[in-house]
C-alpha positions as CSV (number, residue, x, y, z in Angstrom):
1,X,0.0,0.0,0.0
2,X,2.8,2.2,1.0
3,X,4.7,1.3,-2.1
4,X,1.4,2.2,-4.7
5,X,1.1,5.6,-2.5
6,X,4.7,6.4,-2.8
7,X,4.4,5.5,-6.5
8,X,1.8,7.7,-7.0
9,X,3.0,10.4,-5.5
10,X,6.6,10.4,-7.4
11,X,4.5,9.9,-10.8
12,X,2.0,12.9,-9.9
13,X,5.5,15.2,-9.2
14,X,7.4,14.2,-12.4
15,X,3.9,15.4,-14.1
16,X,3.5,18.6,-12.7
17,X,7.0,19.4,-13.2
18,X,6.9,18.5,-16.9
19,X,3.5,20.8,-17.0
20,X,5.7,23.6,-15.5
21,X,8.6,23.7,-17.8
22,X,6.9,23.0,-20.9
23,X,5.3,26.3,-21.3
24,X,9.1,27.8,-20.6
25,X,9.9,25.3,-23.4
26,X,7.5,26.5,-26.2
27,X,8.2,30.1,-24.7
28,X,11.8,30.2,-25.4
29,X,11.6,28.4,-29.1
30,X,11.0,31.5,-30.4
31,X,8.5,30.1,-33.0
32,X,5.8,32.3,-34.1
33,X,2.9,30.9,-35.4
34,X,2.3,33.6,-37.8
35,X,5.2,34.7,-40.4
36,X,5.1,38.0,-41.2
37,X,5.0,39.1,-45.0
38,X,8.0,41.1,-46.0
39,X,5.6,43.2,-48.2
40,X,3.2,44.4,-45.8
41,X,3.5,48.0,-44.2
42,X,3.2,48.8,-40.7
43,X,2.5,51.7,-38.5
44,X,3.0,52.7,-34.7
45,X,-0.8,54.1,-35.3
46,X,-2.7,53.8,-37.8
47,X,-5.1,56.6,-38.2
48,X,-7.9,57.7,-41.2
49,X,-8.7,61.4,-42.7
50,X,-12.1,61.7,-44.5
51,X,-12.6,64.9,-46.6
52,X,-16.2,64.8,-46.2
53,X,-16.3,68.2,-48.6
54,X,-15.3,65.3,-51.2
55,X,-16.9,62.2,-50.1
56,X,-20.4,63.7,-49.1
57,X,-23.2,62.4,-50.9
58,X,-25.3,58.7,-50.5
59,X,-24.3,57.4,-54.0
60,X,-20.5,58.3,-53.1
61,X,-21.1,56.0,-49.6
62,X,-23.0,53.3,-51.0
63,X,-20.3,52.6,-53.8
64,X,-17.7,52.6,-50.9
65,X,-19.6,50.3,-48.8
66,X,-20.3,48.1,-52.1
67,X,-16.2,47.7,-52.1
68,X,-16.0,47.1,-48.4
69,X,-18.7,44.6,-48.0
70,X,-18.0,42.2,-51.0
71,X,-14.1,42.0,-50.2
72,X,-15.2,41.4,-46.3
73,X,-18.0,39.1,-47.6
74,X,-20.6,41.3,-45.5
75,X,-23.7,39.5,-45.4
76,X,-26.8,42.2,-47.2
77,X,-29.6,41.5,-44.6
78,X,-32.7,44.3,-45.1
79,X,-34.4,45.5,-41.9
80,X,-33.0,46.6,-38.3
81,X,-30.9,43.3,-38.8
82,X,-28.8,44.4,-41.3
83,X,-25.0,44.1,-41.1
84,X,-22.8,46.9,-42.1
85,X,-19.0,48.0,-42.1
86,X,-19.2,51.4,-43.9
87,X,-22.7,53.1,-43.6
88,X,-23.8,57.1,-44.1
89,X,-25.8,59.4,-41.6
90,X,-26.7,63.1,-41.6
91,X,-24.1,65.2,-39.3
92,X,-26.6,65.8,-36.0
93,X,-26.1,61.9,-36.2
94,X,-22.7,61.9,-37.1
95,X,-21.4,64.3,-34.4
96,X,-24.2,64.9,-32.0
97,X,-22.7,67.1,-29.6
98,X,-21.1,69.5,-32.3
99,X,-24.0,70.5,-33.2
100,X,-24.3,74.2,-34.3
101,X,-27.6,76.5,-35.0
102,X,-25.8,78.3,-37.7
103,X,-23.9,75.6,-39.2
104,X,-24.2,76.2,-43.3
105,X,-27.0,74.4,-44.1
106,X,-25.3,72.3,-47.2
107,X,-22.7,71.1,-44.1
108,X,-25.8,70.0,-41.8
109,X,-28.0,67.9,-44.1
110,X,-24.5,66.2,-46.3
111,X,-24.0,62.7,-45.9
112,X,-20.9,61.5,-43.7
113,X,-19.8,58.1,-44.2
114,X,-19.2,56.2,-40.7
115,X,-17.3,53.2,-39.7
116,X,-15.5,51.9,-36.5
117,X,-13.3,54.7,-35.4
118,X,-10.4,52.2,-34.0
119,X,-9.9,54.7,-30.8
120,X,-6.9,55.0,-28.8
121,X,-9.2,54.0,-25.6
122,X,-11.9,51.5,-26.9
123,X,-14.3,51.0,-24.3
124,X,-15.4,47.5,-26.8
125,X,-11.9,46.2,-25.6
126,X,-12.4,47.0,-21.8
127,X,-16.4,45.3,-21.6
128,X,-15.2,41.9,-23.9
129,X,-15.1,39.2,-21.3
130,X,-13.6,36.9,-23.9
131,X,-10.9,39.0,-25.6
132,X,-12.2,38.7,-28.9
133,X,-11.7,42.0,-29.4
134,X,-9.1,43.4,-29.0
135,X,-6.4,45.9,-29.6
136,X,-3.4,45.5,-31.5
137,X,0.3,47.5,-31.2
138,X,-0.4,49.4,-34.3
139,X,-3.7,51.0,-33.0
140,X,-6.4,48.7,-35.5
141,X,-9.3,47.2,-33.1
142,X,-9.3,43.9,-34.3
143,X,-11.5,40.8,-33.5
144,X,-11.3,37.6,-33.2
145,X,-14.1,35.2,-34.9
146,X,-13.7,32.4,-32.9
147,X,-13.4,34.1,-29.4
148,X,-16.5,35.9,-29.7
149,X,-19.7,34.5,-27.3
150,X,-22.4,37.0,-29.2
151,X,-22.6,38.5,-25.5
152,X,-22.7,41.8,-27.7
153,X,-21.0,43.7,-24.6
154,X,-19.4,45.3,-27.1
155,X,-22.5,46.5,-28.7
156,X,-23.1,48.0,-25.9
157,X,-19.7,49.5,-24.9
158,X,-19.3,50.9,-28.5
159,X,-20.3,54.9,-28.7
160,X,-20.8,54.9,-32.6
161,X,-22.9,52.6,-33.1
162,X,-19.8,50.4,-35.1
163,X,-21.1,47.0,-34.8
164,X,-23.1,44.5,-35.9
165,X,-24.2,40.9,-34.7
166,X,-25.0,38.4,-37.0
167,X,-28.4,37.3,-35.7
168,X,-29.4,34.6,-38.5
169,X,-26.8,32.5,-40.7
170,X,-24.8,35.0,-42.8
171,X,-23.8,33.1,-45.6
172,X,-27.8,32.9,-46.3
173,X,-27.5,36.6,-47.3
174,X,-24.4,36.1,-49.4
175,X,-23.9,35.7,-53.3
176,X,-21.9,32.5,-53.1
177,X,-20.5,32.7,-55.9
178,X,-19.0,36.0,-55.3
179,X,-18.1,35.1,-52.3
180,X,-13.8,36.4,-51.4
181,X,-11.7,33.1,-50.7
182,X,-9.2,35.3,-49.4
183,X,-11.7,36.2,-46.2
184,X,-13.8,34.3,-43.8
185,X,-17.1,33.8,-43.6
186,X,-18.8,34.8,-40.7
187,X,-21.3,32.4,-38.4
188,X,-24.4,32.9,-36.7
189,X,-24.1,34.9,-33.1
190,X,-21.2,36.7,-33.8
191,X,-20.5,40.4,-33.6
192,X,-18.7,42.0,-36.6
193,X,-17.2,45.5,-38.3
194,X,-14.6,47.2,-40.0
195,X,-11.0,46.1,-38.9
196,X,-9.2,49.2,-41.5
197,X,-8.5,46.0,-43.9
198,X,-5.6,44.1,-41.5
199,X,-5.3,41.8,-44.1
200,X,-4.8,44.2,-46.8
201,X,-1.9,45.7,-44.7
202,X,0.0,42.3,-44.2
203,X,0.4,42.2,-48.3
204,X,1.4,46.1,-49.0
205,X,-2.1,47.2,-49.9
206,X,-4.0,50.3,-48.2
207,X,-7.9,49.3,-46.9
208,X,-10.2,49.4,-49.9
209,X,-12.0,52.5,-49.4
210,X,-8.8,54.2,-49.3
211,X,-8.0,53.3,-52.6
212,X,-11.5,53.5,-54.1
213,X,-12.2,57.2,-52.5
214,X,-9.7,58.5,-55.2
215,X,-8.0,60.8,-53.2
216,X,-10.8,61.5,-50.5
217,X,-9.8,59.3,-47.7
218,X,-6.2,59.7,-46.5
219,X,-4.7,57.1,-44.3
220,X,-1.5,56.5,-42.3
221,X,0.8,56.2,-39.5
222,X,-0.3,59.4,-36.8
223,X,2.8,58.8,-35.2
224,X,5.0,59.9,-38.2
225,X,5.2,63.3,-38.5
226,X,5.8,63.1,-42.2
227,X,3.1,60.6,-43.2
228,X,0.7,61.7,-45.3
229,X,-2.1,61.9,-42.2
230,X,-0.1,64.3,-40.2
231,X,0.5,66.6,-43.7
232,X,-3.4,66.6,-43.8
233,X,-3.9,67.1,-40.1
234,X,-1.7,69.8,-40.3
235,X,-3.1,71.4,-43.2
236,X,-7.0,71.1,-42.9
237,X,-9.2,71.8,-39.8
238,X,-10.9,68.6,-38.7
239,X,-12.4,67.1,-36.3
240,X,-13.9,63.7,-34.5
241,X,-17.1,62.3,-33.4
242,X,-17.8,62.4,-29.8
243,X,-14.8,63.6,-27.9
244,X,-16.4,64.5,-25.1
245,X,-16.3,60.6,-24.6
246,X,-12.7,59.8,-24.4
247,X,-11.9,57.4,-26.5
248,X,-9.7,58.9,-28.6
249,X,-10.9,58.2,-32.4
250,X,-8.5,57.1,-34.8
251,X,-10.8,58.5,-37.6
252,X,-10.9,62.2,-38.5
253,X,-13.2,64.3,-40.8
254,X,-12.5,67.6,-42.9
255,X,-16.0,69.5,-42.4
């Protein structure tokens, strides 16, 4: 009896001791499980300008959010359901506490294209009790499929109104055969929303909406004084939506 115990007892030591040092083992391989692509380009922040006296009109919006959605295979639901990346609103929905009785009338009533405003302090972050969102070094708030519960904490953290939760299958709203191989699919109870095209970034490419604003969306590294965001920033009076909120938007509009 003695023997079995003390057997036991040497086996149960030799296993919690393996337990311990493997993590130090797999720690100090220095494998990553993601390889970086050499072509990709990087920022310490990434951060967007929209010249909304160029990009200001619902045709203008829809045909960027056309772009967005079918790279992002974003599923087209009708109704309070619906799922959206890139949408439009009026400014007193826009930027509801910069609201102004003389504003120019044209400047009240123009369209403003919205999306996920990947803030310094993103209160979606702080309220996710599964990390599946989350924030990355270079300042994108990114999620992670898998993680996510459909709590929709982050629904209800976000100030802007930037997500959306996938309440029936997806797919069934997709064109399958337009679907984009090169992005996933989303499932049923998940939350979703713009991510400033991560994946675009890892291959050298800037997010779609960039490239198909021709010329009115500027986008770039805030931290470098000489990107082509700070030259803007510089140049051009804008401002953010909600600030008296804290968060810090990485987005920026020209009024």
């Amino acid at each position: 009896m003695k023997n079995n115990r003390r057997a036991f007892i040497k086996l149960a030591g030799i296993a919690a001791a393996g337990l311990a040092l493997a993590p130090k083992a797999m720690a100090s391989s220095g494998a990553s499980p993601v390889k970086k692509n050499p072509a990709g380009i990087t920022a310490k922040r990434w951060a967007m300008v929209i010249d909304s006296t160029k990009l200001h009109t619902k045709e203008d919006i829809a045909k960027l959010a056309e772009v967005c959605h079918s790279i992002h295979n974003v599923p087209h639901i009708e109704g309070n359901q619906n799922v959206k990346w890139i949408w439009g609103a009026p400014y007193a929905q826009a930027f509801p506490e910069q609201e102004n009785p003389h504003l120019a009338e044209e400047v009240h009533e123009r369209e403003y294209i919205l999306l996920c405003n990947h803030c310094e302090n993103p209160p979606c972050v702080r309220v996710c009790p599964t990390q599946a969102t989350y924030k990355r070094p270079d300042g994108i708030v990114a999620m992670d499929y898998h993680r996510c519960i459909g709590c929709r904490y982050c629904m209800a953290g976000c100030p802007y109104g930037s997500r959306s939760f996938n309440w029936g299958e997806p797919r069934e709203g997709l064109d399958l055969s337009k679907l984009n191989p090169e992005f996933p699919t989303r499932m049923r109870g998940v939350v979703e929303k713009c991510n400033f095209c991560v994946e675009r970034l890892a291959v050298g490419k800037l997010p779609a909406c960039v490239e198909a604003s021709e010329g009115a969306i500027v986008f770039g590294d805030l931290s470098d004084p000489d990107s082509d965001v700070r030259k803007v920033l510089r140049e051009r009076f804008t401002i953010r939506r909600k600030p008296a909120v804290g968060t810090e938007p990485g987005v920026y509009y020209i009024i």
